[in-house]
Each structure stands twice: as structure tokens, then as C-alpha cells.
N, C-alpha and C positions, 0 to 999 in steps of 0.2 A: 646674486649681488648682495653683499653685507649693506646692510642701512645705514644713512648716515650719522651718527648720534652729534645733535645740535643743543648748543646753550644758548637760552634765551635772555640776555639783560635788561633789566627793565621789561618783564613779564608782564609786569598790571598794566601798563601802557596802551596808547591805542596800535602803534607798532605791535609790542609785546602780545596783544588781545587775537590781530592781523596774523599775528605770523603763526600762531597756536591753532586757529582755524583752518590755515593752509597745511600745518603740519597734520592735521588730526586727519584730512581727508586722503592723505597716503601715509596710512600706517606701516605699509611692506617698504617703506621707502624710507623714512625718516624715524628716527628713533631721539626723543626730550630726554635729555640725562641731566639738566640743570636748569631753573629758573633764579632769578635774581629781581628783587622787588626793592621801594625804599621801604613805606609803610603799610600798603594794606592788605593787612593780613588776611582777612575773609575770603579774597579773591585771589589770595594766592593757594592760602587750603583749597578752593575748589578745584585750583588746578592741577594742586598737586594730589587730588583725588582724584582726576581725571586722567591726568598724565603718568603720574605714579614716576617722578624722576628719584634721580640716587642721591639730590642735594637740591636742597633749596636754600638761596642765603637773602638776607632782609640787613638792611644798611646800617639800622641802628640794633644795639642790642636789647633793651624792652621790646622792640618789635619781632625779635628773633626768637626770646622767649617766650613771648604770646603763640607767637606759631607752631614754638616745636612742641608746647602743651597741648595745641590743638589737634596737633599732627600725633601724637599719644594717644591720644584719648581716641584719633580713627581707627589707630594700629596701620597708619602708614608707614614704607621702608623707607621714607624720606630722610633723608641726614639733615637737619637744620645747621644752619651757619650765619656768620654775621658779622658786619664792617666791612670797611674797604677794601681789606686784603684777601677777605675771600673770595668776593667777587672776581677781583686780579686773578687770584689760583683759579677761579674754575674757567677764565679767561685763556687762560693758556694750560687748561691739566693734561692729560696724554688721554682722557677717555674722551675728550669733546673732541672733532672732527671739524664743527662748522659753529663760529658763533655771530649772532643778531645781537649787533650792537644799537641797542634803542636805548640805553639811559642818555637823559634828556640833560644838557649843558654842557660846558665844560668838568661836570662830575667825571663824566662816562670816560673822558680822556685815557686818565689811569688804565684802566680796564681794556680798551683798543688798543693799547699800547703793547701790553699784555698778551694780546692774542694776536699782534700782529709780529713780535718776536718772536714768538712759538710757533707760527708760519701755519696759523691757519685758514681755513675760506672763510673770510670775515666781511660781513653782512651788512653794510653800512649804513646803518639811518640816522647815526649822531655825526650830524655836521660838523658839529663843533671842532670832534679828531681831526679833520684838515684844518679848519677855522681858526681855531688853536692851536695845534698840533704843527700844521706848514708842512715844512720841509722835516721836523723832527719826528712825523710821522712817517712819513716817505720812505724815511733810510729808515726807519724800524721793519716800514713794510719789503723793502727791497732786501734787507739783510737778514729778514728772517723766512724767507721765500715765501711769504705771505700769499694769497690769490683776496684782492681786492675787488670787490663789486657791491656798485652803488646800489643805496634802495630808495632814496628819495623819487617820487615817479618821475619828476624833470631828467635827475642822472640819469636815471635808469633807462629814461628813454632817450639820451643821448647816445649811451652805450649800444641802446640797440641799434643805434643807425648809424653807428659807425663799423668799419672793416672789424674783422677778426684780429688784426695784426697790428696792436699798438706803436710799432714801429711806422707804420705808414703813417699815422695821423697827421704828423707834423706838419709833411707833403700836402694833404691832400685837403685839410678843414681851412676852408676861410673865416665863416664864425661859428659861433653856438650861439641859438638862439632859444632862452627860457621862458615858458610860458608863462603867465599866472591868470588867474582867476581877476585880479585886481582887489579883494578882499572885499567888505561889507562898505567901503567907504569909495568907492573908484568912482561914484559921479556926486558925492555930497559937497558940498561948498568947504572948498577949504577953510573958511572966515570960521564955518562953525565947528570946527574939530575940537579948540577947546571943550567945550562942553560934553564931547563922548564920554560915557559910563564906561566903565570894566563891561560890565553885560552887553554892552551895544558891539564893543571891539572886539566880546569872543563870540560873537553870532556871525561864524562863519557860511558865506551862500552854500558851497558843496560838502564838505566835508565838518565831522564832531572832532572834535582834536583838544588838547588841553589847554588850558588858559593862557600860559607862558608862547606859545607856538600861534593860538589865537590872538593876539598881540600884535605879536609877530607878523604875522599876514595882515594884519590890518595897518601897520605902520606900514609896509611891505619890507622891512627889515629882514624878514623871511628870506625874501628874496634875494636881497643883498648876502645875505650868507649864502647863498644858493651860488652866486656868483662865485662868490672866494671859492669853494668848495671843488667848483666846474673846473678853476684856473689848475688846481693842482691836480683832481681829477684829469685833466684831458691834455695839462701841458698848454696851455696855450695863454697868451698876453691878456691881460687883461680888456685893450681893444678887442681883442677879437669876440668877447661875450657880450650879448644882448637881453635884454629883456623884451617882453612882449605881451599886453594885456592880451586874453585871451577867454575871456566868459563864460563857456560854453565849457573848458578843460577837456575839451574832446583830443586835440592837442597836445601832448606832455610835453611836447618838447624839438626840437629840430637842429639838424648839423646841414649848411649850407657847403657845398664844395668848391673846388676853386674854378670849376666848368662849371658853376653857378648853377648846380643843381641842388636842391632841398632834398631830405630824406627826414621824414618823421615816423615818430610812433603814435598811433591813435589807440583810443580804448575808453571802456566806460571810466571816469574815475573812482576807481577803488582802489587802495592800497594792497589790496591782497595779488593785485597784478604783477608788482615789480617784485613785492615779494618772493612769488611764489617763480618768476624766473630766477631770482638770486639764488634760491635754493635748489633751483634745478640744473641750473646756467650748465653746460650749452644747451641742456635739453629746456623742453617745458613742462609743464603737469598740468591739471585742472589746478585754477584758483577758486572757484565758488563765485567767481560776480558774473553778472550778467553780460549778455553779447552788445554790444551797438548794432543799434538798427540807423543804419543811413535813412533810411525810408521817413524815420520819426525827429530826426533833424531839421530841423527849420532853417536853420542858419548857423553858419561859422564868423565871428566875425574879430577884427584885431583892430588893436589903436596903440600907440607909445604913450609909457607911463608919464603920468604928470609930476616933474621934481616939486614940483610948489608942494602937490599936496601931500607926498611923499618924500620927504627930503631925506629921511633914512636912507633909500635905496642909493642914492648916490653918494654916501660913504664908504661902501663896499672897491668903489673902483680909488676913491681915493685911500683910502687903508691898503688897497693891492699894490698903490703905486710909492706907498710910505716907508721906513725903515721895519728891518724885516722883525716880525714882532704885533705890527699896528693892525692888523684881523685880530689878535688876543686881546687886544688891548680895546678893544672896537665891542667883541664879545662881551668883554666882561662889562664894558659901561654899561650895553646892552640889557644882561643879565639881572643887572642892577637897579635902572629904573625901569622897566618892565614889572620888576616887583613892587617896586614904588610906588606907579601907577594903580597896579590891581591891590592897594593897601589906600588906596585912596592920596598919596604921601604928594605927590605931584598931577599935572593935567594929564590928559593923552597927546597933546602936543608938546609937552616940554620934554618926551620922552628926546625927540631929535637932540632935546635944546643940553641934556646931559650925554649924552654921543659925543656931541658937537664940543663941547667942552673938552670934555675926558680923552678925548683925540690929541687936542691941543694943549694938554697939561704932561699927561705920559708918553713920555719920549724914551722908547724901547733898545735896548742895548743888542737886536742879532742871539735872543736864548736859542741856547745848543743844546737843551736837556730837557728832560719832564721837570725837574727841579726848579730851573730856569725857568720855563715855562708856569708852571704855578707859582712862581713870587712873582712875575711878573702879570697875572693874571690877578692875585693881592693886592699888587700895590694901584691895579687900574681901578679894583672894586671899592680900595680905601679912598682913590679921587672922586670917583662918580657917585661916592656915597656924599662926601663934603659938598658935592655941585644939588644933588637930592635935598643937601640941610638946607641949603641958602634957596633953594625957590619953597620948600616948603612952606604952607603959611603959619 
């Protein structure tokens, strides 16, 4: 059996870091011919002394030069590259097989796009490519015989609990029901949320994840893109997605049927789970995390999310139900004070209050393009930046 050779984007990531480990543990099996980083060099040298791929590219060009004088100076066979458009090329080159799409935002869109018109098995942990993307991702992916499978562990473990036969779903799912942790904030008094630090919102309970994504989960924002994601993932109305706190994340996730049976997937939380089915899908492989012991379970326990103290998350169903466009446009406010916030610029509560805004100022004209789609992903980031100026103090 020839190996698969897999391109990793966004390699220094915690995805990228995830999917390197799972790769490294079936070497007869998988073969690294490309990493993609934005800026840090030192850990992409390591990798690509480890990995030894045929192309590493770094986003900006001083970053690109820093690394290929490092990569000199090892005597690695690494090809250095840099910007946007190389990453696109090695998104869709004729030597990659399989690419792990983890660049984080609506950056990484480009680049999914890319590999999903070159019809390859592309590896999803950037939401955003549906979030953003829609429908224009879709027909990239249908037209260019793509093979799509999610890696966020919720998708993933919807996917696992549904039929073989995408065709059937339509028939047979009454809802999807998404798990979450409920993030660092799920029982604090909403009254005090102004006052959350950056540090306090990225102290996530189970998992280290990056600032922007730690955010995210604590606004439960997270989620709400989780949702959109599911909608076009799985086909199904936006009623028919749920959320569902869930603590413990023993859970990733469940697909109810229409004989009101549940099917889930269980497992310790680590990402290197869903990864390491993406990469192997239909088969499995060892992932490296640990077993669940029932035995050391104490409890399972569930509650519905509270909109008061999370008012993010119920944007997600209104942008699903809006002119089509309003998930970009939802993203990018997002994108925006989220950075805000970890800049000190705004509270942790006004982050809704610039959503909430930027929702209700950009009114989306139905983009049919990636071109389309990033002007219109522009002009939501130039509102939500004016909504940032006026609460700033």
C-alpha cells in the first residue's frame, strides 16, 4: 500500500502540533510533504527536522527568510516558500494526497478552497471554510470530487454516528445535538462578565487551545459557528441543531433519529481522536490518547445553554436564518472584536454588543465567489471595527 502523503496548514497550531503526532506514530502509512505556518519559525525548523517535508511555506516573507537560512544552515532538503499563494499551490499540488486544513479564520478559506477544487481528502478543522464559505464552498467541494471530512470532535463525532450513506441522512436525522463543555464561564454570574481579563476567557477547563478559539469558547461563539458548520455539513435546517452543555466532554456529540433513538460518540477528550479517524477514515489507527475508563466516571451530566449569559450563541441560528452571506458577515464582526478584547480595546461582554451591531449594519448581497466573499468579509470587518471605535474608551 503506497502512503498517503498529507499537507499540514497551519503546522505550529494546536491542530497542526495534533495531527504531526498522529502522523509520526504510522510512519508505513502516512507520508508529511508539506507544512504551512504564519510566523514561528523555531517550531517549524523542528519540524521540518523531524519530518524532513519537500516544502515548507511561512505566510509572510521575513518569516520565510528566517526559516530558509535556518533550514541552510541544517542542510535540510526543505524547499522554503512564502505568502498566500503558496500555500493555495501546495493546497492543491499533484504531490499532496490529503490536506489538514487548520489555518485559523477566515485566512485559511483561500487555501480550502484550493484543495477542495483539486478534489482532495481534505481534513477540516477550519470552520470558518463553511462559516464563510456556505454554499461556495460546497460546489468547490462537489465539483471538484473532493472527499470532505470534518475534524472538529463535535463533527466528527456526528459523522461517526450517522449511516455510511449520505444520501439517507435527510430520511432518517431529526436533530443534531452538539455538545460543549460550557467553557470557564457556564455557572459565573452573568452581572460579572464585564470584568473578565483575556487570561481569565483563555483558561479553558479541558483543553490548551489558542487565544482567539479560547475566546471563542468562552463567549460560546465557538459554538455557534459549530452550528453553521453542522448546517451545511450534515444538510439539515437550522431547527434541527441543538446544543447541549455537557462538562464532563465524555460526549462529543449525538445524532437523534426519527424512531427517537440517539447515537453518540464517546471518548477521552483529545483531538488527536477525530484526527486520527480523518486520516484514516473508513479505517482507524492508534491515536496516542488514552482509553476511558467507565469505571473512573463519576458522572455524566447535561443542562441547556443559558442565552443571557451567552448571547453569542444565539446568533448563529439567526445569521442561518438571514440573507445568505450573514455567517461571513457574523464571522468577520467576530474575528474582530475578539481581537479587541485580547488588545484590551473593548470589555468581554461587548464582544456580543459588536456582533450584535455588525449583524444589523451589513446587509449581504447572496456572494457567489471567494472574491465576493472576501469583500464582503472587508467591508463587515471595516463595520465592526467603527462599532470597536465608539465603545472604546
Amino acid at each position: 500500500m503506497s502512503k498517503q502523503r498529507v499537507a499540514v496548514l497551519g503546522s505550529t497550531g494546536s491542530i497542526g502540533t495534533n495531527t504531526l503526532d498522529v502522523l509520526a506514530r504510522h510512519p508505513d502509512r502516512f507520508e508529511v510533504v508539506a507544512l504551512t505556518a504564519a510566523t514561528q519559525v523555531d517550531l517549524m525548523l523542528a519540524q521540518c527536522e523531524r519530518f524532513r517535508p519537500r516544502v515548507a511555506a511561512m505566510a509572510s516573507e521575513p518569516h520565510a527568510q528566517e526559516l530558509a537560512q535556518k533550514i541552510k544552515q541544517k542542510g535540510l532538503p526543505t524547499q522554503v516558500e512564502s505568502a498566500q499563494a503558496a500555500i493555495e499551490d501546495i493546497a492543491s499540488s499533484d504531490e499532496v494526497d490529503a490536506v489538514m486544513a487548520a489555518i485559523v479564520g477566515a485566512a485559511g478559506l483561500a487555501s480550502c478552497l484550493a484543495a477542495a477544487r483539486a478534489g482532495k481528502r481534505l481534513l477540516l478543522a477550519n470552520k470558518e471554510a463553511l462559516v464563510v464559505g456556505g454554499d461556495v464552498f460546497l460546489r468547490a467541494v462537489r465539483d471538484g470530487g473532493a472527499t470532505l471530512l470534518p475534524i472538529d470532535s463535535e463533527h466528527s463525532a456526528v459523522f461517526q454516528s450517522l449511516p455510511d450513506d449520505p444520501a439517507t441522512w435527510g430520511r432518517r436525522i431529526e436533530k443534531i445535538m452538539l455538545t460543549s463543555s460550557g467553557g470557564p464561564f457556564r455557572t459565573r454570574d452573568p452581572a460579572t462578565l464585564r470584568d473578565v481579563t483575556p487570561d481569565q476567557a483563555c483558561a479553558h477547563p479541558n483543553f490548551a487551545m489558542g487565544r482567539k478559539i479560547s475566546v471563542d469558547s468562552a463567549t460560546m461563539m465557538n459554538k455557534g459557528l459549530e452550528v453553521i458548520e453542522a448546517k451545511y455539513l450534515f444538510g439539515v435546517a437550522p431547527e434541527q441543531i441543538e446544543v447541549v452543555i455537557h462538562p464532563q466532554q465524555i460526549i462529543h456529540s449525538m445524532v437523534q433519529f426519527h424512531d427517537a433513538s440517539v447515537i453518540a460518540q464517546l471518548g477521552t477528550p483529545d483531538m488527536r481522536v477525530p484526527i486520527a479517524y480523518g486520516l484514516s477514515w473508513p479505517e482507524r489507527v492508534e491515536s496516542g490518547t488514552p482509553r476511558l475508563d467507565f469505571a473512573r466516571i463519576a458522572a455524566m451530566t447535561f443542562e441547556a445553554p443559558d442565552l443571557a449569559r451567552f448571547p453569542c450563541l444565539g446568533l448563529a441560528w439567526e445569521a442561518l436564518r438571514g440573507p445568505s452571506g450573514s455567517c461571513a458577515v457574523l464571522n468577520a464582526a467576530n474575528e474582530v472584536a475578539v481581537a479587541a478584547f485580547l488588545d484590551r480595546r473593548i470589555r468581554f461582554d461587548q464582544i456580543h454588543h459588536v456582533n450584535r451591531a455588525t449583524l444589523d449594519t451589513v446587509r449581504p448581497d447572496a456572494p457567489d465567489s471567494l472574491e465576493a466573499l472576501l469583500a464582503l468579509d472587508a467591508q463587515a470587518r471595516a463595520a465592526a471595527l467603527l462599532v470597536v471605535g465608539a465603545l472604546a474608551p
